[in-house]
FINU-375304 format. One line per 8 residues: number of its first residue (from 1); their letters; for each residue x, y, z of C-alpha. Coordinates in Angstrom, 1 decimal. Last residue first. Layout:
# FINU-375304
NUM = a = X,Y,Z  ...
END
This chain:
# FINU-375304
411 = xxxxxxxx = -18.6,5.4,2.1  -16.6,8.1,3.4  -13.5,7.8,4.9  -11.6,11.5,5.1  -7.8,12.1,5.0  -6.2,15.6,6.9  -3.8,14.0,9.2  -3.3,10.5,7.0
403 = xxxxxxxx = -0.3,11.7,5.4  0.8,12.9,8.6  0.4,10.2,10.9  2.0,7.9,9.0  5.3,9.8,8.7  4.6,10.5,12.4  4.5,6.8,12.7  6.8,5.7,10.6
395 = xxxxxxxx = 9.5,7.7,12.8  8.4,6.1,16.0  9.1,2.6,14.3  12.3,3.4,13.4  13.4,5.0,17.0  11.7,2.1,18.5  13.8,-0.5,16.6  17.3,1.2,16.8
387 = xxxxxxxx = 16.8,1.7,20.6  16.4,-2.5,20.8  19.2,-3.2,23.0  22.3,-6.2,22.3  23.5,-4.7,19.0  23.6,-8.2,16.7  21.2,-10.4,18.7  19.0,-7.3,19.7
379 = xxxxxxxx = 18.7,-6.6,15.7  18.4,-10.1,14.8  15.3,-10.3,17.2  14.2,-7.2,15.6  14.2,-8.5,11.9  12.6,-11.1,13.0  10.2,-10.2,15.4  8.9,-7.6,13.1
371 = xxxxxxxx = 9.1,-9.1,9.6  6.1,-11.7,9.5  4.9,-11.0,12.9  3.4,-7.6,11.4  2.2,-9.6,8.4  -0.3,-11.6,10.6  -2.0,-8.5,12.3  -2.7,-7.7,8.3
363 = xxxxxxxx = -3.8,-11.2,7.8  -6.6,-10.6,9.9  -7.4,-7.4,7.9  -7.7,-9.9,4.9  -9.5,-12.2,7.1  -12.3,-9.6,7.7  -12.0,-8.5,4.0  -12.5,-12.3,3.0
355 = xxxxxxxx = -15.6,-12.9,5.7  -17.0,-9.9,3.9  -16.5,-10.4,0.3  -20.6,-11.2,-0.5  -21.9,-7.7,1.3  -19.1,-6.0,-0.6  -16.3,-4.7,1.9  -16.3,-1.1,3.5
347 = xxxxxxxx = -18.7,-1.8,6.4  -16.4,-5.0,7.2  -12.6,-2.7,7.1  -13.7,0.3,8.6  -15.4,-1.5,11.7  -12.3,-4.1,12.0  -9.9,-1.1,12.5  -12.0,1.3,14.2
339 = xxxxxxxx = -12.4,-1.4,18.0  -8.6,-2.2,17.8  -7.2,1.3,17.5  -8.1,3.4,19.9  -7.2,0.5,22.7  -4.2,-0.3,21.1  -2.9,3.5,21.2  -4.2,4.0,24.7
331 = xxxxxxxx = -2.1,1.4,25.7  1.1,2.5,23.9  0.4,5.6,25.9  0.7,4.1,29.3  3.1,1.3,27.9  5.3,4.9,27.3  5.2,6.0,30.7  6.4,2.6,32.1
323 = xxxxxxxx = 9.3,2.5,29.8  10.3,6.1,31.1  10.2,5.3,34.4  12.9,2.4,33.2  15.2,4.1,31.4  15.1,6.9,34.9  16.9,4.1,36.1  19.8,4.6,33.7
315 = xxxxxxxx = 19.3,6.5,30.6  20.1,5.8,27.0  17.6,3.0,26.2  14.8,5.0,27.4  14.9,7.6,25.0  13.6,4.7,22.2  11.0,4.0,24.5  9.9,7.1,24.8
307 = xxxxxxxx = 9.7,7.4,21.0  8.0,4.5,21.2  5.5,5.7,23.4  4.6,9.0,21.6  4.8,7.5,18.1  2.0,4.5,19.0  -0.1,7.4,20.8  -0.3,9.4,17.6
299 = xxxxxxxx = -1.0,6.8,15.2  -3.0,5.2,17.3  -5.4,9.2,17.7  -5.0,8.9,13.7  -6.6,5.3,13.4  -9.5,6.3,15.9  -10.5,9.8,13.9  -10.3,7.8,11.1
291 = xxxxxxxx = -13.8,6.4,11.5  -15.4,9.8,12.9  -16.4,9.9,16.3  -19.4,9.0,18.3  -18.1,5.2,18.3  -14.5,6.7,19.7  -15.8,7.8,23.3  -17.3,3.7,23.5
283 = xxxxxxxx = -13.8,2.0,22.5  -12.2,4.7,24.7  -14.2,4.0,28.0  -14.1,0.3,27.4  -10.6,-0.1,26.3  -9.2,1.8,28.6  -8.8,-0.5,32.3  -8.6,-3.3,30.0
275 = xxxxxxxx = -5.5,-1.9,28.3  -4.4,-0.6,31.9  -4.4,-4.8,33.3  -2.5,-5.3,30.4  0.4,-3.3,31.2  0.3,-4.1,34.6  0.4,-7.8,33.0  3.5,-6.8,31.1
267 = xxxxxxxx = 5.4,-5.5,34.0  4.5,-8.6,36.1  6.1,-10.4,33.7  9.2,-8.4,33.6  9.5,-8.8,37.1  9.8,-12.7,36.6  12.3,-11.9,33.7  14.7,-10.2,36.0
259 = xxxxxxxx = 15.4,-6.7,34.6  17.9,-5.0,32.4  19.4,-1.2,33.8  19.1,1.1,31.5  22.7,2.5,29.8  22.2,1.1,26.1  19.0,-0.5,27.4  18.5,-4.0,29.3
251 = xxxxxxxx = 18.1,-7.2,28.2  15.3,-8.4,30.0  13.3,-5.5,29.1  14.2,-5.7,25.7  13.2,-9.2,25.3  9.9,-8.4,26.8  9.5,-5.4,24.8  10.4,-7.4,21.7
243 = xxxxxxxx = 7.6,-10.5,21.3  4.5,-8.5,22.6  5.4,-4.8,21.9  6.8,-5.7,18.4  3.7,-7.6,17.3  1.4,-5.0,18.4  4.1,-2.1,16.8  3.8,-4.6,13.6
235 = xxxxxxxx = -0.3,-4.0,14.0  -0.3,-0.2,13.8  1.9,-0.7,10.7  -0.1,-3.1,8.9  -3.3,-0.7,9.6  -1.3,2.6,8.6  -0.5,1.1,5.5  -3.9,-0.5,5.1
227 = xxxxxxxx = -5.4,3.7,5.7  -2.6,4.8,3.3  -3.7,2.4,0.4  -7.7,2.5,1.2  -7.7,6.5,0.9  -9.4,6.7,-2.7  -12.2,4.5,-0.5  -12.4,1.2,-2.5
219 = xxxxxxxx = -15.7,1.1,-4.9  -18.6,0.3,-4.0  -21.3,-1.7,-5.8  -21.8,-4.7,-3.5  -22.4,-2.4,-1.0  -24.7,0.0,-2.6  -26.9,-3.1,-3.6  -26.3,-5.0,0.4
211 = xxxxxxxx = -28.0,-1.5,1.4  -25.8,-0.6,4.6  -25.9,-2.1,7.9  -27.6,-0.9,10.6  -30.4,-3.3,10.2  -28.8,-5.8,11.2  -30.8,-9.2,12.0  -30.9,-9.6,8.1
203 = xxxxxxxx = -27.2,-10.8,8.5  -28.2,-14.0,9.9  -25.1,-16.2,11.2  -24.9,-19.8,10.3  -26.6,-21.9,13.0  -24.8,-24.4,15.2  -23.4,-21.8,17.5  -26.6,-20.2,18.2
195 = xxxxxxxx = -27.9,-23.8,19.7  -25.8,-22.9,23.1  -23.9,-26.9,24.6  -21.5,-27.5,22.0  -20.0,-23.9,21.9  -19.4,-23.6,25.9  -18.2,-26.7,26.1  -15.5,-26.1,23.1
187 = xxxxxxxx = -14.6,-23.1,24.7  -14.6,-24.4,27.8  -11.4,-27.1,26.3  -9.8,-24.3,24.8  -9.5,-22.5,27.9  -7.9,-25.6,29.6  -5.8,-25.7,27.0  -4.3,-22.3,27.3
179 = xxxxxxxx = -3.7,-22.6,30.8  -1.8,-25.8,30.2  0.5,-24.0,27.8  0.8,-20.9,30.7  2.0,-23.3,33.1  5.6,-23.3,31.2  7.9,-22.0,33.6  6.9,-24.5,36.1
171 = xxxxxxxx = 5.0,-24.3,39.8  5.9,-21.1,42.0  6.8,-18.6,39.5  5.4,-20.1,36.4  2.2,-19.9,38.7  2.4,-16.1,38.6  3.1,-15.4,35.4  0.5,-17.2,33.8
163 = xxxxxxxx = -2.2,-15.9,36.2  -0.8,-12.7,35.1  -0.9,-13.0,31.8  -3.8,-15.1,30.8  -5.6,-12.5,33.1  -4.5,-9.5,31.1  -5.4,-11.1,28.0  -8.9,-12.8,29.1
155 = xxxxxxxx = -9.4,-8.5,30.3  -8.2,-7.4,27.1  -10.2,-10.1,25.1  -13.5,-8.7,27.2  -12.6,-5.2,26.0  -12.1,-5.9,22.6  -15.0,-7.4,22.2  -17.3,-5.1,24.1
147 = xxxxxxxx = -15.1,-1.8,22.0  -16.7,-4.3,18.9  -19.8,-3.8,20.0  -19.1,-0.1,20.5  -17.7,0.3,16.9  -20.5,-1.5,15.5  -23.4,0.2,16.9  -25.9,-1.7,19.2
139 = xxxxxxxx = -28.8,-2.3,17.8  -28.1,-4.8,16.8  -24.8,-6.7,17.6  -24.8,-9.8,16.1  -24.1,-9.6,13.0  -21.9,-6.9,13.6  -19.8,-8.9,15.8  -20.0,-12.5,14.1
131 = xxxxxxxx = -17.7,-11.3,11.7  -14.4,-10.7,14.3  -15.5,-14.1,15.6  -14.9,-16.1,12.3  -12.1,-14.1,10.9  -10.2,-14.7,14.1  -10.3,-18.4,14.7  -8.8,-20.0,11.9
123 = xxxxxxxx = -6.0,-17.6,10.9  -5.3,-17.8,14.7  -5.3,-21.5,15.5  -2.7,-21.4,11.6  -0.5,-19.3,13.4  -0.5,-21.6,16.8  0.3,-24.8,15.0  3.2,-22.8,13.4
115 = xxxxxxxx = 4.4,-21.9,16.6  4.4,-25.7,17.7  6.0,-26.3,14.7  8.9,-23.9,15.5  9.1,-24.8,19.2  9.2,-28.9,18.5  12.3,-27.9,15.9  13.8,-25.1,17.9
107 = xxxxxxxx = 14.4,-27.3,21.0  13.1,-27.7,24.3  9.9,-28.4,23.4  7.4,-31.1,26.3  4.6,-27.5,27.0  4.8,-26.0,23.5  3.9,-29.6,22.0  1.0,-29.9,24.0
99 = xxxxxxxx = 0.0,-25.5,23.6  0.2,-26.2,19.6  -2.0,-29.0,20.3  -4.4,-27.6,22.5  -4.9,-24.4,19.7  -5.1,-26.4,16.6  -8.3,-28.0,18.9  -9.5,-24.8,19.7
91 = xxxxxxxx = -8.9,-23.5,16.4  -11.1,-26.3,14.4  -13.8,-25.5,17.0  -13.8,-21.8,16.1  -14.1,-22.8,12.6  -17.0,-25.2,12.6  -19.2,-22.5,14.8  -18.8,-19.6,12.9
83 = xxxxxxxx = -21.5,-20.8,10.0  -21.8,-17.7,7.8  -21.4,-20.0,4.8  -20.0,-19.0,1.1  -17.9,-15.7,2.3  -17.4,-17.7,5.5  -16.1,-20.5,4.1  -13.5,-18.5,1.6
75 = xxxxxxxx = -12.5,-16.5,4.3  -11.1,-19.3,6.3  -9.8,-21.0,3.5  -7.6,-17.3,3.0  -7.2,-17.4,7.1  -6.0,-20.9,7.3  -2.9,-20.2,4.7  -2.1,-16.8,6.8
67 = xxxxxxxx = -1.9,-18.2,9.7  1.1,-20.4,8.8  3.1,-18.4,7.2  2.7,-15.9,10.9  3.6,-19.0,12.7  6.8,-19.1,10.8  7.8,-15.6,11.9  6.5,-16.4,15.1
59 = xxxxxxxx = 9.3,-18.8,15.8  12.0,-17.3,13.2  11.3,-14.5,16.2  12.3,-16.8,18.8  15.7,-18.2,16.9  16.8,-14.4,16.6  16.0,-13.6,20.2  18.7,-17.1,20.5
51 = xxxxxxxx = 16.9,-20.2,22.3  18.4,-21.2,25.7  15.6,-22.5,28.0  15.2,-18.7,29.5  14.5,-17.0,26.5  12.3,-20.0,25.5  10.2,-18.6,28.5  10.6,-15.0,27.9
43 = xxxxxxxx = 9.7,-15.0,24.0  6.8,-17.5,24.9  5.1,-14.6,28.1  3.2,-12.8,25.6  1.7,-14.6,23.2  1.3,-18.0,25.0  0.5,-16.3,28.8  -2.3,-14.2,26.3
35 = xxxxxxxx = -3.6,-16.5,24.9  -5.7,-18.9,27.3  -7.1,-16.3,28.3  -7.9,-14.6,25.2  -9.6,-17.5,24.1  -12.1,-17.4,27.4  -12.9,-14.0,27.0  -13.2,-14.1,23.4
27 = xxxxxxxx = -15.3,-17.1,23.7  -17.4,-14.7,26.3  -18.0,-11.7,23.9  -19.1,-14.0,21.1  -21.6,-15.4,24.2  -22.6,-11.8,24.7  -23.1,-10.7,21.2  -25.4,-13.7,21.3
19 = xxxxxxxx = -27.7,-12.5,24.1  -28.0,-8.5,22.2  -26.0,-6.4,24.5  -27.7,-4.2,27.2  -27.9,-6.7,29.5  -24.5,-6.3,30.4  -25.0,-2.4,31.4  -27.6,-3.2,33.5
11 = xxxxxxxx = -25.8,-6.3,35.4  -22.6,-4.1,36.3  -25.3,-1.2,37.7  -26.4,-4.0,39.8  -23.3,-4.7,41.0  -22.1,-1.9,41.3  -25.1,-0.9,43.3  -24.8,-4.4,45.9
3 = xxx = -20.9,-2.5,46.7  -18.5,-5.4,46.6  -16.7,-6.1,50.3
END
């Protein structure tokens, strides 16, 4: 039976965000579950039809091309007109028709164009809701605005995943494409029925944000090249622990065991279920901290877990305790991460280049699925476990880690 006093301490802290911070926060809801069963659970169900891990990463390889053409027009609109409306709707419908042709492919051709349909969804859609957050948000502080985000996306995300995964188990492999639609088709309700989606945004309402003057006349941070380093980075060990892990789970280690792919699902959405469980609590501790702080604490969890998982592959069942510490840690690296990222990149961008930097940092989510699923599709293909990929990707990161140990961003 729910306790009346969470409840009520539940409301209170939700009425603390501005009204249309809250309906941003609910189209992320609502597009991250319908998502998340697409992003997470596709490598395991064209797994199963018959496609090659190398044929599945071409896959979002191509969707990644694709999403990065719609993010550069993206940009340009919102540069010129803050109007997030006319974008998001474009997604959701790019969005039910990658999800239509996902649901009928059992081939590479309908699977690669339904993947690109996807990529150019995404180039769409996130610029224009990663923007409305700070223009949206006063008073509330960026980074914990955008820690509300993130959180409601983890929750649509772990959700999409587990719903997904359990009625691919007792109706079709592929419920997750309806899912998706069905989210996209309340998002579009939700848009066409509340008037603040049909005006552009109003950046006056933010007072937090710096003098548009000093803005337009900064200068790149002497740190920007490491810091978008460690950004495109962070983001290909995102891409590599949706699209691979799976695979590498199913496949099994060196000397782990593999698993079922119905168990593997329910893996994953534990997993998601804990990056809801932190994202709040962290997203909050890290607005009272220095912007980098967040990027270096990722850096550190993301080498942590994938160095576990890279032990992993060369024990038996203690492989798989190990695999379940490091999404523990690979959590807490997403969860630092996610809320910084997107604050650095918007209060460091001119006043007029702000939808551009925001689908510029977009982009940088986009170049992680340009080479990692590939190249470590090919690598499972060829070797048959993925030990190779998290040993190299654990490496970067303390590499990372260190040249950005003792870095300052100041602006």
């Amino acid at each position: 039976m729910l306790n009346p006093n969470s409840l009520e301490e539940f409301k209170n802290w939700w009425n603390q965000f501005p009204v249309q911070l809250k309906l941003i926060a609910q189209i992320r809801f609502l597009g991250s579950f319908g998502a998340g069963g697409v992003i997470y659970l596709t490598s395991l169900i064209f797994n199963n039809i018959g496609l090659t891990a190398t044929e599945i990463g071409f896959g979002f390889t191509l969707s990644a091309i694709a999403g990065t053409a719609t993010r550069l027009f993206t940009g340009k609109h919102l540069n010129k007109n803050k109007n997030i409306w006319p974008p998001i709707i474009i997604s959701s419908l790019l969005s039910i028709s990658s999800s239509i042709l996902l649901l009928f492919s059992k081939d590479i051709i309908t699977y690669s164009i339904g993947q690109a349909l996807i990529g150019a969804a995404a180039g769409v859609y996130w610029p224009s809701v990663e923007i409305a957050v700070p223009y949206y948000c006063y008073p509330i502080k960026t980074v914990k605005a955008y820690a509300l985000a993130r959180s409601s996306e983890a929750l649509g995300i772990f959700l999409g995943v587990f719903t997904g995964s359990f009625f691919s188990s007792i109706l079709f492999s592929k419920a997750v494409f309806l899912n998706d639609i069905l989210c996209m088709v309340f998002i579009l309700i939700l848009i066409t029925n509340n008037n603040y989606f049909t005006k552009a945004l109003n950046k006056d309402h933010n007072t937090s944000l710096p003098n548009s003057e000093e803005l337009i006349q900064r200068k790149w941070n002497k740190n920007s090249f490491i810091i978008f380093l460690s950004i495109i980075l962070l983001t290909t060990c995102q891409a590599l622990i949706q699209v691979t892990l799976p695979l590498d789970f199913v496949k099994g280690g060196i000397n782990r065991i593999a698993i079922s792919a119905n168990s593997t699902s329910y893996i994953i959405s534990l997993q998601l279920f804990i990056l809801f469980l932190f994202q709040w609590p962290i997203g909050s501790w890290l607005s009272s901290k220095g912007q980098l702080y967040g990027l270096k604490f990722s850096l550190f969890n993301f080498f942590f877990s994938t160095f576990l998982l890279f032990l992993s592959g060369y024990f038996h069942y203690t492989g798989i305790v190990l695999m379940l510490l490091a999404i523990i840690f690979c959590c807490i690296g997403i969860s630092s991460f996610l809320p910084v990222c997107t604050d650095i990149v918007f209060k460091l961008a001119p006043i007029h280049k702000k939808g551009f930097a925001l689908a510029l940092l977009s982009q940088c989510f986009a170049i992680g699925y340009f080479f990692g699923p590939l190249i470590s599709g090919s690598i499972l293909d060829y070797y048959g476990f993925a030990s190779i990929i998290w040993g190299s990707i654990s490496a970067l990161c303390l590499v990372s880690l260190i040249l950005l140990f003792k870095k300052e961003l100041k602006y």
